[in-house]
DSSP file (Angstrom, degrees, kcal/mol; ACC not computed):
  #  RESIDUE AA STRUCTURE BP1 BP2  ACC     N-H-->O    O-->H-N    N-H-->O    O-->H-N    TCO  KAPPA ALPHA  PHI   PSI    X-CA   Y-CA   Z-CA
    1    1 A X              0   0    0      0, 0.0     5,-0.0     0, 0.0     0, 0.0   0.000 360.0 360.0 360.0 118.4   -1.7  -16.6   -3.1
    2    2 A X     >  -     0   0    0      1,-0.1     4,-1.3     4,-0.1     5,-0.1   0.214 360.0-104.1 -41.4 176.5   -1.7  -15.5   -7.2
    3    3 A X  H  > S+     0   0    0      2,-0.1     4,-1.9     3,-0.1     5,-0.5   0.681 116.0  57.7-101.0 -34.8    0.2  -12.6   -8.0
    4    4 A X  H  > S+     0   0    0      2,-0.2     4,-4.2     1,-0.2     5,-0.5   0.943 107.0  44.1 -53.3 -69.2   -2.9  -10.4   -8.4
    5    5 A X  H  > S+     0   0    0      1,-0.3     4,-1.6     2,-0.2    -1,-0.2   0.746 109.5  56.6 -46.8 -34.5   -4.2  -10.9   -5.2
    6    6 A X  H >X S+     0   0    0     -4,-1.3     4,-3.3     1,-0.3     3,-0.8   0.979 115.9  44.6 -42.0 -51.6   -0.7  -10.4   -3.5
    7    7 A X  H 3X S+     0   0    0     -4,-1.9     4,-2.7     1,-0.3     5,-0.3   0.998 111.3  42.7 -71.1 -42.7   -0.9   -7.4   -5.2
    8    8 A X  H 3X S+     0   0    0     -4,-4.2     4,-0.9    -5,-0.5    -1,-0.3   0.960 113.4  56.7 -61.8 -11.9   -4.3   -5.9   -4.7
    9    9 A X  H X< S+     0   0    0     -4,-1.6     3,-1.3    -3,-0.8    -1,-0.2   0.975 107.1  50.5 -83.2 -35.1   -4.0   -7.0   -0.9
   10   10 A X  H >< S+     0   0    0     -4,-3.3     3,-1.2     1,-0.2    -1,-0.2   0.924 109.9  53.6 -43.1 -40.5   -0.5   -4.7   -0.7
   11   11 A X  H 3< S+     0   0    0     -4,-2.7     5,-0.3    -5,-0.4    -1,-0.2   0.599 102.2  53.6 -73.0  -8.7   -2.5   -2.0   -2.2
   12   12 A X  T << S+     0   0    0     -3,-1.3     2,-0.5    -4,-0.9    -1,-0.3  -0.161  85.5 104.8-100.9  16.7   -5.0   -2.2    0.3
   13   13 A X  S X  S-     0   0    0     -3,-1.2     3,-1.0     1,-0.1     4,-0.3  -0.800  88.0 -91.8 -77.0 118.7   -2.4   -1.8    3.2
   14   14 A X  T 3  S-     0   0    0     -2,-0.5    78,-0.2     1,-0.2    77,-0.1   0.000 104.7  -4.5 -54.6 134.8   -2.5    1.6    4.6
   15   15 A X  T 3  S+     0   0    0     76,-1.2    -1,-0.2     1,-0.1    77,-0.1   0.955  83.7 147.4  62.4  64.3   -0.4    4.0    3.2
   16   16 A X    <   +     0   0    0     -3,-1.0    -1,-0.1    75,-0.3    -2,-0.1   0.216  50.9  83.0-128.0  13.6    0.9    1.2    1.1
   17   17 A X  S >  S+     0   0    0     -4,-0.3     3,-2.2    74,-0.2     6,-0.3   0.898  85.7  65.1 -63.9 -47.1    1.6    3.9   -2.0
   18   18 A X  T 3  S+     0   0    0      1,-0.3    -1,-0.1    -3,-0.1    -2,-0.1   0.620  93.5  48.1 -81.5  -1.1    4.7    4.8   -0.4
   19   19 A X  T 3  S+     0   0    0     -4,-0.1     2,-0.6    -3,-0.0    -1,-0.3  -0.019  94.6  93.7-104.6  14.1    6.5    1.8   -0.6
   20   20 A X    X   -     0   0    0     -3,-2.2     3,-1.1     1,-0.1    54,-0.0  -0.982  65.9-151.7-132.7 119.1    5.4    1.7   -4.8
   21   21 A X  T 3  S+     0   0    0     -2,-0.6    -1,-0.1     1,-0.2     4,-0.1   0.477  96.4  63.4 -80.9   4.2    8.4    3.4   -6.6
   22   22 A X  T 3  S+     0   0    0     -5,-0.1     2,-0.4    48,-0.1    -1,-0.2   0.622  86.1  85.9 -99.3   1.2    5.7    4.5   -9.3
   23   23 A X  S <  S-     0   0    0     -3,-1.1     2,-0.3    -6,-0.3    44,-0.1  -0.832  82.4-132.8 -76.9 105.4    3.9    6.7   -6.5
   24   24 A X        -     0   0    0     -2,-0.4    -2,-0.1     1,-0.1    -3,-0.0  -0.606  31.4-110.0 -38.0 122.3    5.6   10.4   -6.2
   25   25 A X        +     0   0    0     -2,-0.3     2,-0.2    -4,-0.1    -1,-0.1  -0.362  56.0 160.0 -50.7 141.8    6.1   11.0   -2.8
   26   26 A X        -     0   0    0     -3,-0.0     2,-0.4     2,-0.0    -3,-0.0  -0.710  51.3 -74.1-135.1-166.6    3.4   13.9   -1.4
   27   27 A X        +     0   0    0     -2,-0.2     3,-0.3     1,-0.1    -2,-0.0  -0.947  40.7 171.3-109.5 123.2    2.0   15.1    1.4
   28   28 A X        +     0   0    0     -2,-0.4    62,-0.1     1,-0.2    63,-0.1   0.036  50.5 110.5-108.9  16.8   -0.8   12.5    2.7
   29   29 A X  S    S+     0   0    0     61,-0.1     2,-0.3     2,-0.1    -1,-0.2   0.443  81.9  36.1 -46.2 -18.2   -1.1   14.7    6.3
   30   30 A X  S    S-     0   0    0     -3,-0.3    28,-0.1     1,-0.1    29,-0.1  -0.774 109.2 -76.0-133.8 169.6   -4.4   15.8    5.3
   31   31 A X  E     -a   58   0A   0     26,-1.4    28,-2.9    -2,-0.3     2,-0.5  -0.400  48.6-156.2 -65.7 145.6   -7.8   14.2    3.1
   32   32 A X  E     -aB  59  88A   0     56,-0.9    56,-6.6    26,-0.1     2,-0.3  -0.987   4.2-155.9-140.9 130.3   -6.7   14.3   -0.6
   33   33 A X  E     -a   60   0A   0     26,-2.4    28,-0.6    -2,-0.5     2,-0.4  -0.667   2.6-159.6 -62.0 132.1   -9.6   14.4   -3.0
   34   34 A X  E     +a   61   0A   0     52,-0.3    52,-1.5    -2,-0.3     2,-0.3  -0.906  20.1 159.9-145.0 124.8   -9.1   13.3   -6.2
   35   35 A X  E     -a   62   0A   0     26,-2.5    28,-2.6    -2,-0.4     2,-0.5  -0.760  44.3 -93.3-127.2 161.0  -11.5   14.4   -9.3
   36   36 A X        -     0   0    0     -2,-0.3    26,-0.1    26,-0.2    -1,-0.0  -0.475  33.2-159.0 -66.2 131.2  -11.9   14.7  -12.9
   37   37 A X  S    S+     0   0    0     -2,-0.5   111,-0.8     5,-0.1    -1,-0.1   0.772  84.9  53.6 -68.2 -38.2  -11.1   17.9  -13.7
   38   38 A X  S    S+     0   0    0    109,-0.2     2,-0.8   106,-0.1   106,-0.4   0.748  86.9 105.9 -97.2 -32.9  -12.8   18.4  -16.8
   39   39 A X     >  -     0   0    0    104,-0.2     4,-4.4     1,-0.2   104,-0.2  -0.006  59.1-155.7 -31.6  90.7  -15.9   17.3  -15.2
   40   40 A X  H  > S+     0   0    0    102,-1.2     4,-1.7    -2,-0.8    -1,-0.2   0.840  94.8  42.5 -57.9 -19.2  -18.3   20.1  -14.6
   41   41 A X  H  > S+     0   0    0    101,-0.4     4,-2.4     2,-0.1    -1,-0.2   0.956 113.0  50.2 -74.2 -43.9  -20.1   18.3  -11.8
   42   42 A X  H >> S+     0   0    0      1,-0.2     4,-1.9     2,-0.2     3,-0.8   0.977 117.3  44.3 -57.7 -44.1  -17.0   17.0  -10.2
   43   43 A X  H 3X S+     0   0    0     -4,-4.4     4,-0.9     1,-0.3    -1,-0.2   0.799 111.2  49.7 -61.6 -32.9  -15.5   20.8  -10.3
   44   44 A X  H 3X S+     0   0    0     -4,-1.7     4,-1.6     2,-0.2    -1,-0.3   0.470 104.4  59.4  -9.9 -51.9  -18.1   22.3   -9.3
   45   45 A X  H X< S+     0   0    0     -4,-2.4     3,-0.8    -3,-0.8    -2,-0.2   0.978 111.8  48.5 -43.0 -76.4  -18.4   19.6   -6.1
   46   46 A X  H >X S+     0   0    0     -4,-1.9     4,-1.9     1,-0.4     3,-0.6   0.618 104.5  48.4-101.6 -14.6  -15.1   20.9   -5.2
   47   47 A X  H 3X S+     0   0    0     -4,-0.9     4,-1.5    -5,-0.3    -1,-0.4   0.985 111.6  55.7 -60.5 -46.9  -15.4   24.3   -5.3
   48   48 A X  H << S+     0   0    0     -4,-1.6    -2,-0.3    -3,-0.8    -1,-0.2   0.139 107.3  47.9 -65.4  19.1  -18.4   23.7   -3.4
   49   49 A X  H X4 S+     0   0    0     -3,-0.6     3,-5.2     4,-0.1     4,-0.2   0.517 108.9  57.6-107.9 -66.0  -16.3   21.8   -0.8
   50   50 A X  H >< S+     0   0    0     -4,-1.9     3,-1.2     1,-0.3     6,-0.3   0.621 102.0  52.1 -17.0 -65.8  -13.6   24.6   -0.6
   51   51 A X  T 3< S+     0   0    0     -4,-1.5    -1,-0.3     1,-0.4     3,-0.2   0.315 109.4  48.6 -88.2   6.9  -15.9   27.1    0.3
   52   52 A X  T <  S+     0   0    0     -3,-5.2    56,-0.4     1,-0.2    -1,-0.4  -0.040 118.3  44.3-102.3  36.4  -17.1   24.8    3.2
   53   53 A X    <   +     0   0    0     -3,-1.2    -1,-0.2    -4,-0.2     5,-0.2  -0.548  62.7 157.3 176.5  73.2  -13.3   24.3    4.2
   54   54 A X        +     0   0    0      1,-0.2    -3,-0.1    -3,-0.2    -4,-0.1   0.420  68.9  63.8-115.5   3.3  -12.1   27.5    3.9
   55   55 A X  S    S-     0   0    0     -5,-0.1    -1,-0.2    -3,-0.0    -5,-0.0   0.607 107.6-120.6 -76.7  -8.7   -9.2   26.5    6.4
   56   56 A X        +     0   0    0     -6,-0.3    -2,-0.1     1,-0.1    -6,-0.0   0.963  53.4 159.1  82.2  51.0   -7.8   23.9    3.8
   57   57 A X        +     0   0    0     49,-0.1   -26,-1.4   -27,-0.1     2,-0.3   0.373  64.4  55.8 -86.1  -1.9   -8.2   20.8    6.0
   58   58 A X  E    S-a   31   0A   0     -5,-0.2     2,-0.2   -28,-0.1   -26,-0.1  -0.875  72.9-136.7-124.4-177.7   -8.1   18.8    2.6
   59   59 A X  E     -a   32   0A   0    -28,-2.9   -26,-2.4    -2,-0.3     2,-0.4  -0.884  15.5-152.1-116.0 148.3   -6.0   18.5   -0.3
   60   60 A X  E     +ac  33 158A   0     97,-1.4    99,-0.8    -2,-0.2     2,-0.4  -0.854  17.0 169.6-105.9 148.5   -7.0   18.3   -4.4
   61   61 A X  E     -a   34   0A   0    -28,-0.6   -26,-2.5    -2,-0.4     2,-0.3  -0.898  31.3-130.8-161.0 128.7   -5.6   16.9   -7.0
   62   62 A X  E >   -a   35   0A   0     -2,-0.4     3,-2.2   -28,-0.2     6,-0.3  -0.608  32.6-120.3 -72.1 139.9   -7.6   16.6  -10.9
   63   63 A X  T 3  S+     0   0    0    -28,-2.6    -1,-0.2    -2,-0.3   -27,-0.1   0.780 107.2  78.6 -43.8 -35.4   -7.2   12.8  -12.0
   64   64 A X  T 3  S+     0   0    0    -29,-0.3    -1,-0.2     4,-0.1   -28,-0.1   0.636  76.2  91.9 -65.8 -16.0   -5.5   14.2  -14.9
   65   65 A X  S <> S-     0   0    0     -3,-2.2     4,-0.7     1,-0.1    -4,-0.0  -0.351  84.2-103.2 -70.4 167.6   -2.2   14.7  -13.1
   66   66 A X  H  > S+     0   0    0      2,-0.2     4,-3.4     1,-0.2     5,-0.1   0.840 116.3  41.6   3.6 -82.4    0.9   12.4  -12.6
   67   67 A X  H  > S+     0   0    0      1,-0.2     4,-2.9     2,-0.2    -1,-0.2   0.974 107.7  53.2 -65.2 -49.9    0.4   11.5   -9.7
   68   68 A X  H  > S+     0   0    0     -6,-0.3     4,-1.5     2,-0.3    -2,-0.2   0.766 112.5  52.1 -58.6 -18.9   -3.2   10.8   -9.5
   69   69 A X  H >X S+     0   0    0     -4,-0.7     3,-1.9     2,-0.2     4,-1.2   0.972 107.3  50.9 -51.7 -86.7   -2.5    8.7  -12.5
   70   70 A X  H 3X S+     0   0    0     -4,-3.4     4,-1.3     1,-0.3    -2,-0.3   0.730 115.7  48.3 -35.8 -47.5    0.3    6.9  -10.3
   71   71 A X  H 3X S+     0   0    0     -4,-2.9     4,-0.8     2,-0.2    -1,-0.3   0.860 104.3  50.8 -34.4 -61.4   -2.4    6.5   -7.8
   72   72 A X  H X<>S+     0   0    0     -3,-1.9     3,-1.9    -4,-1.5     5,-1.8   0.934 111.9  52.5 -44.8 -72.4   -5.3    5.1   -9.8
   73   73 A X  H ><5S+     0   0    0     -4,-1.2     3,-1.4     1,-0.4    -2,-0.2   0.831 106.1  53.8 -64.3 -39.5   -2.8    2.3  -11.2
   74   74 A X  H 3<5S+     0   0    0     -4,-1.3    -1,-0.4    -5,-0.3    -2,-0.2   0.747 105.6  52.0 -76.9 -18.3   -1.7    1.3   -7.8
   75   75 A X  T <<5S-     0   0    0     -3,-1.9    -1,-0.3    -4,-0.8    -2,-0.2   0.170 118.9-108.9 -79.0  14.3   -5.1    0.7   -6.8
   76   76 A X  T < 5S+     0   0    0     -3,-1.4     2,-0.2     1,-0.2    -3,-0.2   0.537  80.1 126.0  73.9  18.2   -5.9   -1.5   -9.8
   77   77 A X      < -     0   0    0     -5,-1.8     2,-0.8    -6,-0.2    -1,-0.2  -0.689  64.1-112.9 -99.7 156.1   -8.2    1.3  -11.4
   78   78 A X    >   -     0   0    0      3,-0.3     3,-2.1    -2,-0.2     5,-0.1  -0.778  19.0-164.3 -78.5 102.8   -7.8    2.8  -15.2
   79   79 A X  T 3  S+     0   0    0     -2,-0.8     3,-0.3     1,-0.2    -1,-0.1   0.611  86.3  58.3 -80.1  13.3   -6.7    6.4  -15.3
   80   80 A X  T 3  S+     0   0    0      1,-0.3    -1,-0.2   -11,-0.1     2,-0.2   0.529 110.8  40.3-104.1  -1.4   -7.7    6.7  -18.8
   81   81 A X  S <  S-     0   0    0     -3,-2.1     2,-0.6     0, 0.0    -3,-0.3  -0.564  83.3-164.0-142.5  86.8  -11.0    5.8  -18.2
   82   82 A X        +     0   0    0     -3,-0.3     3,-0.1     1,-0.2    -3,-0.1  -0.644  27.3 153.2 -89.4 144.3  -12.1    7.5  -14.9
   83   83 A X        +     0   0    0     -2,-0.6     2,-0.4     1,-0.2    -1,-0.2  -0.248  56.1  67.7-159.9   7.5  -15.3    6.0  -13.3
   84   84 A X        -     0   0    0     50,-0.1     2,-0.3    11,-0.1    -1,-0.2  -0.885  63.4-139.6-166.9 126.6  -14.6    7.0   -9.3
   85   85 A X        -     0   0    0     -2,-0.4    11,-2.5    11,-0.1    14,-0.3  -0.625  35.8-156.7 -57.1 122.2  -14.2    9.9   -6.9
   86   86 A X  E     - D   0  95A   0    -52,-1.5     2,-0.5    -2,-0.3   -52,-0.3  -0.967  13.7-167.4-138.4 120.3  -11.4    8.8   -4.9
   87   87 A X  E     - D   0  94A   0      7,-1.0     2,-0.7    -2,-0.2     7,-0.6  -0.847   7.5-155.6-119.2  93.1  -10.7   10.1   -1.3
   88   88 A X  E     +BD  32  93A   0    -56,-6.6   -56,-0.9    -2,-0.5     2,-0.4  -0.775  23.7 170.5 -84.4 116.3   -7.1    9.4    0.7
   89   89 A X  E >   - D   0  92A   0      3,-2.2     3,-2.3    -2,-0.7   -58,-0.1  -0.941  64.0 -22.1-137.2 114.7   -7.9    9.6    4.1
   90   90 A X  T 3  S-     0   0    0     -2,-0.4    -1,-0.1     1,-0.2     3,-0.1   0.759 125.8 -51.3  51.6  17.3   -5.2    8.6    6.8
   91   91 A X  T 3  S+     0   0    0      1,-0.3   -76,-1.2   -63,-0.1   -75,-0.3   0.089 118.9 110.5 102.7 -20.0   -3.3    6.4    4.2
   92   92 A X  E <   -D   89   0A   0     -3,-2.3    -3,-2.2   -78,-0.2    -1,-0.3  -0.777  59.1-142.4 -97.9 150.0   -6.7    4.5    3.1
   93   93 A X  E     -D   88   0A   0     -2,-0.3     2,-0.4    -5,-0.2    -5,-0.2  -0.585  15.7-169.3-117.5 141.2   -8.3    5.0   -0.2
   94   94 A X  E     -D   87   0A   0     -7,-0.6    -7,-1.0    -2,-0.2     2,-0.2  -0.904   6.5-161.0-146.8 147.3  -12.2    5.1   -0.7
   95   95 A X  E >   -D   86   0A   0     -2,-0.4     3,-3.8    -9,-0.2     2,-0.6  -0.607  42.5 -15.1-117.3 167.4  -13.9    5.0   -3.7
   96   96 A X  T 3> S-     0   0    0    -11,-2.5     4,-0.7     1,-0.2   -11,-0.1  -0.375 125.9  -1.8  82.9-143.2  -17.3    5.8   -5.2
   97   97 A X  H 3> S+     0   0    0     -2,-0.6     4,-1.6     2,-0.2    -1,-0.2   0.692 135.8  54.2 -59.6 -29.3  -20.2    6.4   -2.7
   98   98 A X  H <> S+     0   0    0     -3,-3.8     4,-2.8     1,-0.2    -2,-0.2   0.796 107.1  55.3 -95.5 -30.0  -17.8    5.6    0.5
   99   99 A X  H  > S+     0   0    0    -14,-0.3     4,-1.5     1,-0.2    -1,-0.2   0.819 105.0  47.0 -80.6  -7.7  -15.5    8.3   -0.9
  100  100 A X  H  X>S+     0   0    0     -4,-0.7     4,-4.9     2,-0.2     5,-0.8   0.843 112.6  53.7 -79.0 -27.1  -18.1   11.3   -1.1
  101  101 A X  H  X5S+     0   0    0     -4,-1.6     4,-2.1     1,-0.2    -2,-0.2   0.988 104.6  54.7 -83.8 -19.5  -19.1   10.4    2.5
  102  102 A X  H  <5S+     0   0    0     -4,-2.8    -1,-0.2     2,-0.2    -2,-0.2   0.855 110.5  44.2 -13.4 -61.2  -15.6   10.6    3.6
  103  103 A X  H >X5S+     0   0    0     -4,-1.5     3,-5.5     2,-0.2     4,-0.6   0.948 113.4  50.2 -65.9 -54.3  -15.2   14.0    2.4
  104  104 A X  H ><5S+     0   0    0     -4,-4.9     3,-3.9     1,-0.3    -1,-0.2   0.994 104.3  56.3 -65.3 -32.0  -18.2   15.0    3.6
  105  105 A X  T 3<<S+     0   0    0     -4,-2.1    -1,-0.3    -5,-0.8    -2,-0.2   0.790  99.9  59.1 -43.8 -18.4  -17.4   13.5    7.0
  106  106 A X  T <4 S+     0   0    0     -3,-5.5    -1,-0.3    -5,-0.1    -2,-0.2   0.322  98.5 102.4-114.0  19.5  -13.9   15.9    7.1
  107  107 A X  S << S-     0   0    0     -3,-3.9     2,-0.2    -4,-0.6   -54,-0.1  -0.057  85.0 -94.3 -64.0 179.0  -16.7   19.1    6.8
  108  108 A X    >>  -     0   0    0    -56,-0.4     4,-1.4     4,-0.0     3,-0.8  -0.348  67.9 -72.7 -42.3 155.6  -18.2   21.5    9.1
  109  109 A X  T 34 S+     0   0    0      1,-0.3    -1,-0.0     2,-0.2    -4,-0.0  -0.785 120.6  54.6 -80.5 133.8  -21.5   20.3   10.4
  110  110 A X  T 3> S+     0   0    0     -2,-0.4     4,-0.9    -3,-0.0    -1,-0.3  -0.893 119.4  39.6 -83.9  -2.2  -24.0   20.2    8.6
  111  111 A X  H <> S+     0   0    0     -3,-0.8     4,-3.0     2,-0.2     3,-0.4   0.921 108.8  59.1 -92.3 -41.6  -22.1   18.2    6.0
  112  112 A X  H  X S+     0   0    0     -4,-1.4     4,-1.7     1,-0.2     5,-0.2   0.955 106.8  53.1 -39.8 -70.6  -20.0   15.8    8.7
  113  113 A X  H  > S+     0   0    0      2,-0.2     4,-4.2     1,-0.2    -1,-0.2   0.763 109.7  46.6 -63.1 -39.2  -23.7   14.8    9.9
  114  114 A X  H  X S+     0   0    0     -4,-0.9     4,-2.5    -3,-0.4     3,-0.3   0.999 117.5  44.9 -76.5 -69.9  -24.7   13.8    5.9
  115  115 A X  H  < S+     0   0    0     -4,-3.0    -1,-0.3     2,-0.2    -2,-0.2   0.814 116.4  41.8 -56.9 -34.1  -21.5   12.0    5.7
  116  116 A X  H  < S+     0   0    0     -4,-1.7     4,-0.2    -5,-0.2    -1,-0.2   0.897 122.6  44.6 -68.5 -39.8  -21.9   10.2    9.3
  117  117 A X  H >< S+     0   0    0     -4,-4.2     3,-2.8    -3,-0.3     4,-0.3   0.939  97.3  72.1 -65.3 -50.8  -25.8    9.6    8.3
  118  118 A X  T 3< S+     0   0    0     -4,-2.5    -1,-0.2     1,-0.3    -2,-0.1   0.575  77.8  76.2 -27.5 -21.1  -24.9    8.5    5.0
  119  119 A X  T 3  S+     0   0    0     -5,-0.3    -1,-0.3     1,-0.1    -2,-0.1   0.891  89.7  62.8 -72.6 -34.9  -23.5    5.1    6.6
  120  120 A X  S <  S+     0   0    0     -3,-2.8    -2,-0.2    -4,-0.2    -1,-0.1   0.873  79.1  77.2 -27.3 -87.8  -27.2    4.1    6.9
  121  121 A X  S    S-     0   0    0     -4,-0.3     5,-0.0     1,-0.1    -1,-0.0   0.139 103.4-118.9 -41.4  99.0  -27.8    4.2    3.2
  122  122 A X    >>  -     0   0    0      1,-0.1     4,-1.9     2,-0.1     3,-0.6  -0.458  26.8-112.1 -69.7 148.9  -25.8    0.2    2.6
  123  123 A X  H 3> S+     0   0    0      1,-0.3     4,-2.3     2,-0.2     5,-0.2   0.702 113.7  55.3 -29.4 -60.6  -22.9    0.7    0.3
  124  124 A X  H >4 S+     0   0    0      2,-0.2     3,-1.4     1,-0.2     4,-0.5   0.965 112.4  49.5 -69.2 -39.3  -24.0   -1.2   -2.8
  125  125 A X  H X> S+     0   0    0     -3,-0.6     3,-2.5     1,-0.3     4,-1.5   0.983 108.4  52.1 -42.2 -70.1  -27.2    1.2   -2.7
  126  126 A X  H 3< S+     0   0    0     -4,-1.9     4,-0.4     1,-0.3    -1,-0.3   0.621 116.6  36.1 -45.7 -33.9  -25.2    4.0   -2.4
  127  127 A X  T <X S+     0   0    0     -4,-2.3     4,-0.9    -3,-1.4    -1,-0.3   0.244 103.9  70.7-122.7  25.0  -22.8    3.1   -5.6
  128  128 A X  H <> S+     0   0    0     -3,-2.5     4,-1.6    -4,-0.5    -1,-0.2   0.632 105.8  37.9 -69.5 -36.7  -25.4    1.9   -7.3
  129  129 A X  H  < S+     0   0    0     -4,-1.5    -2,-0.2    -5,-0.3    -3,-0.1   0.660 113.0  59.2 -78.4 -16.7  -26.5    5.3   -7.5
  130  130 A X  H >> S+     0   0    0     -4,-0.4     3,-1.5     2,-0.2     4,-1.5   0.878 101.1  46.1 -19.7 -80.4  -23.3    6.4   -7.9
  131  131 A X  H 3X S+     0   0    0     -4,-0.9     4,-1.7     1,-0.2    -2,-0.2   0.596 109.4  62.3 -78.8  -9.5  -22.2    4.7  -11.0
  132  132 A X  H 3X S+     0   0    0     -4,-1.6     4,-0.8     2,-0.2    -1,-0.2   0.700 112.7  42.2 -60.9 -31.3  -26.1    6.0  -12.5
  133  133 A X  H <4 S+     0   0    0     -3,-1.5     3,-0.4     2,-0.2    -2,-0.2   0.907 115.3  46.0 -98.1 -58.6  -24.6    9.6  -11.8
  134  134 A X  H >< S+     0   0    0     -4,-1.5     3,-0.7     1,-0.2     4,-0.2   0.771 107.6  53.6 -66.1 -40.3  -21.4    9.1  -13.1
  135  135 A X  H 3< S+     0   0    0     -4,-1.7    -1,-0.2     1,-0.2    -2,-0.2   0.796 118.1  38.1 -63.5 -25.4  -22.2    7.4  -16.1
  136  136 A X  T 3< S+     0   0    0     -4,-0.8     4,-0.5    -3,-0.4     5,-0.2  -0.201  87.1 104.2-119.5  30.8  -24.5   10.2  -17.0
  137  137 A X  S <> S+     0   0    0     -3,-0.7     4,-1.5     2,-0.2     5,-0.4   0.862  83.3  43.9 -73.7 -41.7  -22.3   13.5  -15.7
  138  138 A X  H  > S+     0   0    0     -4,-0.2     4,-1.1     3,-0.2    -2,-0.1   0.919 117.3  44.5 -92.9 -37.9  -21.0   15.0  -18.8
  139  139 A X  H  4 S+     0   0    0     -4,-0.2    -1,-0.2     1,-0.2    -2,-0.2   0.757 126.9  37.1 -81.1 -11.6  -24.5   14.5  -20.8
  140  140 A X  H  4 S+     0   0    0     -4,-0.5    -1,-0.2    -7,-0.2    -2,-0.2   0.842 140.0  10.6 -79.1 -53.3  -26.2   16.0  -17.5
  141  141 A X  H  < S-     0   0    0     -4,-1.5    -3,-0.2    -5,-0.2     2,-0.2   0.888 106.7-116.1 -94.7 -51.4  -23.7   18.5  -16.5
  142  142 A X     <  -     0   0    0     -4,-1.1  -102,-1.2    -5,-0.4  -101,-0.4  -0.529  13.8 -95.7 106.4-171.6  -21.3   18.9  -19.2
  143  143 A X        -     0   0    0   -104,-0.2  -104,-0.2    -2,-0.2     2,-0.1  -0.942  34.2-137.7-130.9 134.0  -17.8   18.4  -20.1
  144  144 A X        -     0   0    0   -106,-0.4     3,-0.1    -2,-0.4  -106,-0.1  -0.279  17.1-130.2 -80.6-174.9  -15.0   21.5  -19.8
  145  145 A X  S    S+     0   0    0      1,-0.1     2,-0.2    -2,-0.1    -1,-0.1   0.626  82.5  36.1 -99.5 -50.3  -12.8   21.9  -22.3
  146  146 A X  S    S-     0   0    0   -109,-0.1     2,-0.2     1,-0.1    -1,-0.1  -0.766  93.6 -83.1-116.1-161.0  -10.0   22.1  -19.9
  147  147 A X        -     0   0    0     -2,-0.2  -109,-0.2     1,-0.1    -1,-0.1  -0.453  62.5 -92.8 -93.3 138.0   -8.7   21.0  -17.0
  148  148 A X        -     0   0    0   -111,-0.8     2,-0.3    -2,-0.2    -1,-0.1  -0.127  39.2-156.2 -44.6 144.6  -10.4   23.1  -13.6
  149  149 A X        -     0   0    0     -3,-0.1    -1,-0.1  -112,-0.0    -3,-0.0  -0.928  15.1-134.9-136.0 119.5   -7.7   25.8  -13.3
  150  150 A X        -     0   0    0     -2,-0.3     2,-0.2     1,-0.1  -103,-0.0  -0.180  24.6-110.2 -77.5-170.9   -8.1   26.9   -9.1
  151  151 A X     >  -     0   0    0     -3,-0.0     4,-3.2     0, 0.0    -1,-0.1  -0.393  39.9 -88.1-146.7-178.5   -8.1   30.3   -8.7
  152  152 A X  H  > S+     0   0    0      2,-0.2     4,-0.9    -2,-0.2    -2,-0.1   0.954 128.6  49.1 -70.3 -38.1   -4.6   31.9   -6.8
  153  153 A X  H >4 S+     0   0    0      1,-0.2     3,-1.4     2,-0.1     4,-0.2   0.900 118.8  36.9 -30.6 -78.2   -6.6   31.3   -3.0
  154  154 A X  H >4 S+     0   0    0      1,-0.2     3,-2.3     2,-0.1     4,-0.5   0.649 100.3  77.4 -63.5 -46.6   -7.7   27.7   -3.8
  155  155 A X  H 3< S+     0   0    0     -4,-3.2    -1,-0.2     1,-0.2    -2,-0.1   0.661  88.1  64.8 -41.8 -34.5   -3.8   26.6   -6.1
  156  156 A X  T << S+     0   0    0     -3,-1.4    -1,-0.2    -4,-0.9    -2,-0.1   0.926 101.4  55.2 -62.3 -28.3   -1.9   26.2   -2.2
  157  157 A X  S <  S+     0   0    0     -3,-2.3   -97,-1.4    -4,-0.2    -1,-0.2   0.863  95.9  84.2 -67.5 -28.8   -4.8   22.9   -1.9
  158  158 A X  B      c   60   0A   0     -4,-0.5   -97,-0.2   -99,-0.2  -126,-0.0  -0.604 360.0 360.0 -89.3 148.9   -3.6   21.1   -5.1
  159  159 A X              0   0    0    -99,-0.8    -1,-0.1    -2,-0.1   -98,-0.1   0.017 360.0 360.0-105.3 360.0   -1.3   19.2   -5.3
């Protein structure tokens, strides 16, 4: 086995950030979202998940942080050039299509049902449509200026 694969197959080991001394330790007990920040769709998406999760059964954390950095790299991904909504769920990472229906999956119903139905829809469909969306977010949606600042309610979720 190469030294890449060894490594991408470690990183694909549940929970297998905690054993990578370039990983902060956090708290993984709950789903941790992780978005652009200066994205207006992605902030937007996650206010609009808050306010369906107004017991705080996830966590958030803007790509732009430390850690989500330290994340990103351990999963082979570029944090300087971010391209994927990425969802830690029980120590396993999903990216893309698989990570919005994750999130929605950890919703109230009606949104658990979109995420469960959503499995239909095969994968490569699903991030084909994705990366169409993603590539074209800030000229659709726009770009902030800074980084999502959460308001005092929403600050206990981030990380």
């Amino acid at each position: 086995m190469g030294v890449e694969t060894e490594k991408k197959t470690r990183a694909c080991a549940l929970y297998s950030y905690r054993a990578d001394p370039t990983v902060p330790a956090f708290d993984d007990s709950a789903p941790l979202y992780i978005f652009d920040g200066f994205c207006v769709l992605c902030s937007e998406g996650v206010k609009w998940m808050v306010r369906r999760d107004p017991d705080g059964h996830s966590k958030l954390l803007a790509v732009q942080s430390p850690l989500a950095r330290a994340l990103y790299e351990h999963y082979g991904l570029d944090p300087d050039k971010f391209d994927t909504f990425m969802v830690l769920k029980a120590g396993r990472p999903y990216f893309r299509y698989r990570g919005w229906l994750e999130a929605a999956k950890t919703m109230p119903a009606p949104w658990k049902w979109l995420g469960l139905a959503g499995h239909i829809v095969p994968e490569f469909i699903g991030d084909f449509f994705y990366d169409i969306i993603q590539r074209n977010r800030f000229d659709w949606f726009g770009k902030r200026e800074t980084c999502l600042v959460p308001d005092a309610k929403t600050a206990a979720r981030f990380l």
